[in-house]
C-alpha atoms as a printed R data frame, in Angstrom:
    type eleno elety resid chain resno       x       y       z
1   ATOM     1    CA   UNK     A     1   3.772  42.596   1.629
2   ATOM     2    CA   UNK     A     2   0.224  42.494   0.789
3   ATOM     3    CA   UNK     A     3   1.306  41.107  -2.596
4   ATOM     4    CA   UNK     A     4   3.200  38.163  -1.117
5   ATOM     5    CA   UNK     A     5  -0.169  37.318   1.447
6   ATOM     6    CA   UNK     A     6  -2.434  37.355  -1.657
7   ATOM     7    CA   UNK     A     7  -0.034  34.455  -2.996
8   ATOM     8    CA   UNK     A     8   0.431  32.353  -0.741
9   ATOM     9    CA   UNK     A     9  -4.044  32.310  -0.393
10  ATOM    10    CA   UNK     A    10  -4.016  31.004  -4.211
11  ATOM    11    CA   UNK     A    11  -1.538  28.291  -3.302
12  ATOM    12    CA   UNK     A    12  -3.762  25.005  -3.948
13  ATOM    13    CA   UNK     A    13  -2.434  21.917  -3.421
14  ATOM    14    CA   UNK     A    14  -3.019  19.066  -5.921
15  ATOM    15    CA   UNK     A    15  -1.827  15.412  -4.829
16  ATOM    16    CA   UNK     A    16  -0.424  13.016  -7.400
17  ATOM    17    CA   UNK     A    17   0.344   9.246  -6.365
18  ATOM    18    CA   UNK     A    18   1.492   6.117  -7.203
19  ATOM    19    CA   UNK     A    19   0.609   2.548  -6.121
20  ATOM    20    CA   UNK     A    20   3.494   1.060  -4.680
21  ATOM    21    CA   UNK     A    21   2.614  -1.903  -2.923
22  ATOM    22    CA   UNK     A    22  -0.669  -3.876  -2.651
23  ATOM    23    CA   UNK     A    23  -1.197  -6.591   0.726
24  ATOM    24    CA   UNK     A    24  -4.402  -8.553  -0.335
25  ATOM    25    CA   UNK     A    25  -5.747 -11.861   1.064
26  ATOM    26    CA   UNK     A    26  -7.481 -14.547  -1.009
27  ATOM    27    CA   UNK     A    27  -9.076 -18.171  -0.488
28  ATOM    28    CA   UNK     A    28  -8.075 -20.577  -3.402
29  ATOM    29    CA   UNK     A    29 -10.532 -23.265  -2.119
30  ATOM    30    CA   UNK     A    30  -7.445 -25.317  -2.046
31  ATOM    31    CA   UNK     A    31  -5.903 -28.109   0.402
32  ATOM    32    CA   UNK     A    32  -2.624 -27.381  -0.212
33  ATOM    33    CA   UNK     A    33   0.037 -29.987   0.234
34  ATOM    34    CA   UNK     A    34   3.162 -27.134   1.007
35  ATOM    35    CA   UNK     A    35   6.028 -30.183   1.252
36  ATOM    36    CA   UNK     A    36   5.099 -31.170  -2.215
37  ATOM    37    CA   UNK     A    37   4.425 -27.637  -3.702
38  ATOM    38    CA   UNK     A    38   8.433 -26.758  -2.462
39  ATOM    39    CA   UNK     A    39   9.840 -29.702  -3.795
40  ATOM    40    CA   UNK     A    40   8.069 -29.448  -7.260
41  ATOM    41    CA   UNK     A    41   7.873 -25.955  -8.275
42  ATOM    42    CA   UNK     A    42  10.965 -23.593  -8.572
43  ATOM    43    CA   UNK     A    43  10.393 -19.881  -6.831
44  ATOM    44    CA   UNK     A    44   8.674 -21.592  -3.662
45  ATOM    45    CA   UNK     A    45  10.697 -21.125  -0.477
46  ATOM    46    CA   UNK     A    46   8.883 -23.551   3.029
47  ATOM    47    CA   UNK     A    47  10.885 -23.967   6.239
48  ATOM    48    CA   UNK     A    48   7.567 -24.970   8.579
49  ATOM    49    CA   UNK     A    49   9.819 -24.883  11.629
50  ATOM    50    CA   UNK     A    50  10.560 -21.031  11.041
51  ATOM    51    CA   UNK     A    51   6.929 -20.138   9.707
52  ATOM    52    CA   UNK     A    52   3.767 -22.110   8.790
53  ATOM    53    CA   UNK     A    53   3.548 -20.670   5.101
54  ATOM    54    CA   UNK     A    54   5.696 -21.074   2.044
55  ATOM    55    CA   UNK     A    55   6.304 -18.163  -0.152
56  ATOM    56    CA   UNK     A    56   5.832 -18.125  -3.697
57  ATOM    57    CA   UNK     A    57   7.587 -15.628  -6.007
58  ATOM    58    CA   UNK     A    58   5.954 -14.818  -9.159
59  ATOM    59    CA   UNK     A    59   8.141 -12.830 -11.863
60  ATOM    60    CA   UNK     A    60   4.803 -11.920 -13.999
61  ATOM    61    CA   UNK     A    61   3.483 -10.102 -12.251
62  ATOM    62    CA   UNK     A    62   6.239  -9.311  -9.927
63  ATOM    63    CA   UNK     A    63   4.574 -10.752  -6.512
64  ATOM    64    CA   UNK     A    64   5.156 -12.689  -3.782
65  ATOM    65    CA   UNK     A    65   2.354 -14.871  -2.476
66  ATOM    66    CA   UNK     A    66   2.228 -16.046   0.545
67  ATOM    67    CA   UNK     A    67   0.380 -20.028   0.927
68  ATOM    68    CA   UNK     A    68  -0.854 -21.903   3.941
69  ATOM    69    CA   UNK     A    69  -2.519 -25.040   3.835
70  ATOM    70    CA   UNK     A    70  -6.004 -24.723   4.539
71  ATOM    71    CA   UNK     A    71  -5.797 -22.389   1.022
72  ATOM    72    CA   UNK     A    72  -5.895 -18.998   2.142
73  ATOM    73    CA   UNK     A    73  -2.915 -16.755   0.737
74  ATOM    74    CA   UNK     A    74  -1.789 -13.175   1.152
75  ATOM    75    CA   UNK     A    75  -0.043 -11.189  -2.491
76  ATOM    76    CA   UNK     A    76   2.031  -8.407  -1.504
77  ATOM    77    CA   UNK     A    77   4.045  -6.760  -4.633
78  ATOM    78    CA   UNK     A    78   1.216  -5.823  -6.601
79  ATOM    79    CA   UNK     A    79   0.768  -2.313  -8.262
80  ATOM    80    CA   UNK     A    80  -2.824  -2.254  -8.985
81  ATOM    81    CA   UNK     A    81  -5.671  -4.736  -8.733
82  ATOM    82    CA   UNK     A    82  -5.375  -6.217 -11.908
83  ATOM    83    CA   UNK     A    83  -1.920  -7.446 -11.115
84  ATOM    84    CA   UNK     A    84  -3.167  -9.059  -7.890
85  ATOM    85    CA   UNK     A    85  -5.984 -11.272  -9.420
86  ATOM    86    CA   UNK     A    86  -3.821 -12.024 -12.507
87  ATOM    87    CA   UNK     A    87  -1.551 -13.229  -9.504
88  ATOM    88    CA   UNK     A    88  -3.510 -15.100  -7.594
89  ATOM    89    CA   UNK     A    89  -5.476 -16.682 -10.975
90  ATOM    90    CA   UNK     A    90  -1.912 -18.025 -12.156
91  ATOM    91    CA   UNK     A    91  -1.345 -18.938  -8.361
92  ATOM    92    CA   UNK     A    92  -4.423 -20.828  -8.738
93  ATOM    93    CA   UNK     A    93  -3.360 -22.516 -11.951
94  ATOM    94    CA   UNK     A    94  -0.116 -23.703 -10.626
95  ATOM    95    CA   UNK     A    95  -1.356 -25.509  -7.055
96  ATOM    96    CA   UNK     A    96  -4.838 -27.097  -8.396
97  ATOM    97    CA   UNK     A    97  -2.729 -30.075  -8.890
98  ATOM    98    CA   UNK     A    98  -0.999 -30.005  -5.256
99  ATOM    99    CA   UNK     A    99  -4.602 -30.307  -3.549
100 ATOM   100    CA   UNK     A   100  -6.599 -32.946  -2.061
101 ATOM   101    CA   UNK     A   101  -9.791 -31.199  -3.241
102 ATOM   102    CA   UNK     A   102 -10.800 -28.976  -6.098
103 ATOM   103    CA   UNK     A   103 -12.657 -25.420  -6.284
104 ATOM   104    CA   UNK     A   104 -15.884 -25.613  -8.505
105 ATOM   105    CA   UNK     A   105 -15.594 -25.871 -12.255
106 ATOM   106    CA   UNK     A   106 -15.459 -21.733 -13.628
107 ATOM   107    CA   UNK     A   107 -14.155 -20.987  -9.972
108 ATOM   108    CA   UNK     A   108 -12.292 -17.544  -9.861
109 ATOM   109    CA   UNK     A   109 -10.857 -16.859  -6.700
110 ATOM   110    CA   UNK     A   110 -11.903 -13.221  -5.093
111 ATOM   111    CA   UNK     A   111  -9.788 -11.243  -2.946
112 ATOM   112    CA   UNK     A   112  -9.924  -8.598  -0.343
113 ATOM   113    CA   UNK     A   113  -7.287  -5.333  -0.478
114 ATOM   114    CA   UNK     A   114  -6.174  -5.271   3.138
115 ATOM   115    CA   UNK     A   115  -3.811  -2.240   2.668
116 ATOM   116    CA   UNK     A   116  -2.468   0.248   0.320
117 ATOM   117    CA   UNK     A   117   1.205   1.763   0.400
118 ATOM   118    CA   UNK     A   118   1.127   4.582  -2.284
119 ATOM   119    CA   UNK     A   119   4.026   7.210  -2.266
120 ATOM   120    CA   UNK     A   120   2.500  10.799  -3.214
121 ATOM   121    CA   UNK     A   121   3.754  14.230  -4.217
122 ATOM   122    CA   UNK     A   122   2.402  17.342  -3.043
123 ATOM   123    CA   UNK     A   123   4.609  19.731  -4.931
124 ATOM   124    CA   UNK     A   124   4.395  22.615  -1.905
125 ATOM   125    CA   UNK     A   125   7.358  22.872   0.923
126 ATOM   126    CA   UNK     A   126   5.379  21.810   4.414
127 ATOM   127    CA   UNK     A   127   5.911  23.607   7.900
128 ATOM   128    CA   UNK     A   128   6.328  20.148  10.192
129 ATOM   129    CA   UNK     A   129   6.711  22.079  13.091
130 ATOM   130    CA   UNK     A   130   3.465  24.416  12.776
131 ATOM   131    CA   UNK     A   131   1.072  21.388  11.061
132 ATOM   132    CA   UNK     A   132   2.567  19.129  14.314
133 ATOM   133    CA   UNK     A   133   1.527  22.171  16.551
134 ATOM   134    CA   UNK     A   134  -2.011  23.325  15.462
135 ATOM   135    CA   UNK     A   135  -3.584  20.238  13.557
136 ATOM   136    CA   UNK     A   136  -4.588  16.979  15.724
137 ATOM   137    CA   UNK     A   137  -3.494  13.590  15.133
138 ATOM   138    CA   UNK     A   138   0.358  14.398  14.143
139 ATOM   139    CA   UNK     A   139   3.187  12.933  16.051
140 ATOM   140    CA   UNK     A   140   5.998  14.739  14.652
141 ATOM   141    CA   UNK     A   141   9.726  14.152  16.288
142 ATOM   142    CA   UNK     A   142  12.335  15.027  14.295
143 ATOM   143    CA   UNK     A   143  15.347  13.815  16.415
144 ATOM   144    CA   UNK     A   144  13.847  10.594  15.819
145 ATOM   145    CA   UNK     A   145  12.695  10.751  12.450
146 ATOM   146    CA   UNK     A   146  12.376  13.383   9.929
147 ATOM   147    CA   UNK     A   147   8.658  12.813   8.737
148 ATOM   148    CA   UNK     A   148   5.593  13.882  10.782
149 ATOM   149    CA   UNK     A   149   2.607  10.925  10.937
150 ATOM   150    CA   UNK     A   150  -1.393  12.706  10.069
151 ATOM   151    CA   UNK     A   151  -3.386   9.980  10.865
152 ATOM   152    CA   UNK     A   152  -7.457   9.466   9.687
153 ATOM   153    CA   UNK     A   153  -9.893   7.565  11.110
154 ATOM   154    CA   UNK     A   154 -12.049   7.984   7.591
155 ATOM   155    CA   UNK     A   155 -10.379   6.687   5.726
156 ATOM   156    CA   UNK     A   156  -8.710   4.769   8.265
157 ATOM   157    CA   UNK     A   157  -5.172   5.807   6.464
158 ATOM   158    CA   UNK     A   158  -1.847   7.024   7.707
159 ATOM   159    CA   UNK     A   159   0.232   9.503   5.853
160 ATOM   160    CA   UNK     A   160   4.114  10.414   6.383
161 ATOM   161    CA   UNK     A   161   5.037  13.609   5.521
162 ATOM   162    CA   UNK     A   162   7.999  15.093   4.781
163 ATOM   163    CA   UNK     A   163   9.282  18.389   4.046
164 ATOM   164    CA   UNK     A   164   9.755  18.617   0.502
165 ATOM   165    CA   UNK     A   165   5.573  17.761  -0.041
166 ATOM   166    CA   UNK     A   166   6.546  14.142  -0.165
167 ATOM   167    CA   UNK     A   167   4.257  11.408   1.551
168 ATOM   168    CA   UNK     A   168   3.974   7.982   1.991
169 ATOM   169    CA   UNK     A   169   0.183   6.654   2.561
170 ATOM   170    CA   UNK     A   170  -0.421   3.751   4.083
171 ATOM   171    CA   UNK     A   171  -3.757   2.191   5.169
172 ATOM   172    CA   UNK     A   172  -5.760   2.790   2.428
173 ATOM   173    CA   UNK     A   173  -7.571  -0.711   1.030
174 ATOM   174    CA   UNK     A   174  -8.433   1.007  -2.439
175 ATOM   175    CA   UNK     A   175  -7.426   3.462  -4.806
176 ATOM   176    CA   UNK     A   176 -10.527   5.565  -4.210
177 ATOM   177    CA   UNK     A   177  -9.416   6.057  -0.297
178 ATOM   178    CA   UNK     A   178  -6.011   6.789  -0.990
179 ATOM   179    CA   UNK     A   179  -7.180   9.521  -3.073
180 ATOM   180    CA   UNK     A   180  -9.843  10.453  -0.018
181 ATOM   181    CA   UNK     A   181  -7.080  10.389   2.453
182 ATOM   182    CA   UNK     A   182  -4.683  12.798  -0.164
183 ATOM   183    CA   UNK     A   183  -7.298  15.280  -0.724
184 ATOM   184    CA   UNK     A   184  -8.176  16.115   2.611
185 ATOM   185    CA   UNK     A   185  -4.513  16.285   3.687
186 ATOM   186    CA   UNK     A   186  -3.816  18.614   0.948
187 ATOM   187    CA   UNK     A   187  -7.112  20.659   2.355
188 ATOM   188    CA   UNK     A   188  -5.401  20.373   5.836
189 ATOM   189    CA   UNK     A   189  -1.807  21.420   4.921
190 ATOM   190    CA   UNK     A   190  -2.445  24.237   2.322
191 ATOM   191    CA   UNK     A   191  -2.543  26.652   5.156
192 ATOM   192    CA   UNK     A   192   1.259  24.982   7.159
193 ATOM   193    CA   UNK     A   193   2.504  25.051   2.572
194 ATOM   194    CA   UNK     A   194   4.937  27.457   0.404
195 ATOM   195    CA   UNK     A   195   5.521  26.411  -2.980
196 ATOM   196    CA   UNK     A   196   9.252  24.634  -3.286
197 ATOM   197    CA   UNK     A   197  11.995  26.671  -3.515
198 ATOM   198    CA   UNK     A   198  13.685  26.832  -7.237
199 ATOM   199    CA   UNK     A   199  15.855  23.403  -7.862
200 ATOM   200    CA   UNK     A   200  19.321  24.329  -8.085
């Protein structure tokens, strides 16, 4: 009995992840003209009396951009940064000649991440019921839904968790806090984990 105690204390939990989505928001220092934009270029979808924005869909890199008139835009699809300014540089590119005005000569738009959804392995089985009942800040109901919700307020992330030591992160607004955020649920959970059963 001892034995099995003294194993479970060297269980240590190490997160891996992957980038699945990236929301960011950008200003092209565009006037964008959306009637003309949907009528000219392929991939560009505007009904104004549904929504004020048309949608762009870029195959390289798979995004889908999201314009308004006054020039801001929102990329969503994007796996890692790079993606999302090569995105919104060839969104750039393709509306410069749409607009009543034009950005500075060398302008390069910047852009802010505004969230993060990164799926994430811990590799350990998790007790939902015992993490839901001793750790703050889980709502866990699984009649409802299977996963239990740890949220942080530093980083300001949420993370689903399942019981297989799967979890989806969601908040984060860089690679750096999605890491944070894994890490110190892995500290949290290692006491509520049991490494996964053998796979059949």
């Amino acid at each position: 009995m001892a034995k099995k105690n003294a194993s479970k204390q060297k269980l240590v939990i190490k997160p891996t992840f992957k980038i699945e989505n990236i929301v960011a928001s950008a200003e092209l220092g565009l006037e964008l003209d959306l009637y003309t934009i949907a009528s000219k270029i392929d991939d560009v979808e505007y009904e104004p009396e549904q929504f004020p924005g048309a949608i762009l869909k870029l195959k390289e890199p798979k995004t889908s951009l999201l314009l308004f008139k006054n020039g801001k835009i929102i990329c969503t699809g994007g796996k890692n940064e790079a993606e999302v300014r090569a995105a919104i540089e060839r969104t750039l590119r393709m509306l410069v000649g749409y607009s009543k005005t034009k950005p500075p000569k060398g302008f390069k738009p910047s852009f802010t991440v505004q969230n993060i959804v990164a799926s994430a392995e811990m590799n350990v089985e998790l007790d939902l019921y015992t993490i839901a009942s001793k750790i703050d800040d889980v709502e866990y109901e699984p009649e409802q839904f299977p996963g239990a919700i740890l949220k942080f307020q530093s980083p300001k992330t949420s993370l689903l968790l399942f019981k297989n030591g799967k979890v989806i992160c969601t908040g984060g607004r860089s690679e750096k806090e999605v890491e944070t955020a894994l890490n110190m649920a892995a500290r949290l959970l290692t006491p509520y984990a049991s490494p996964l059963p053998p796979s059949q």
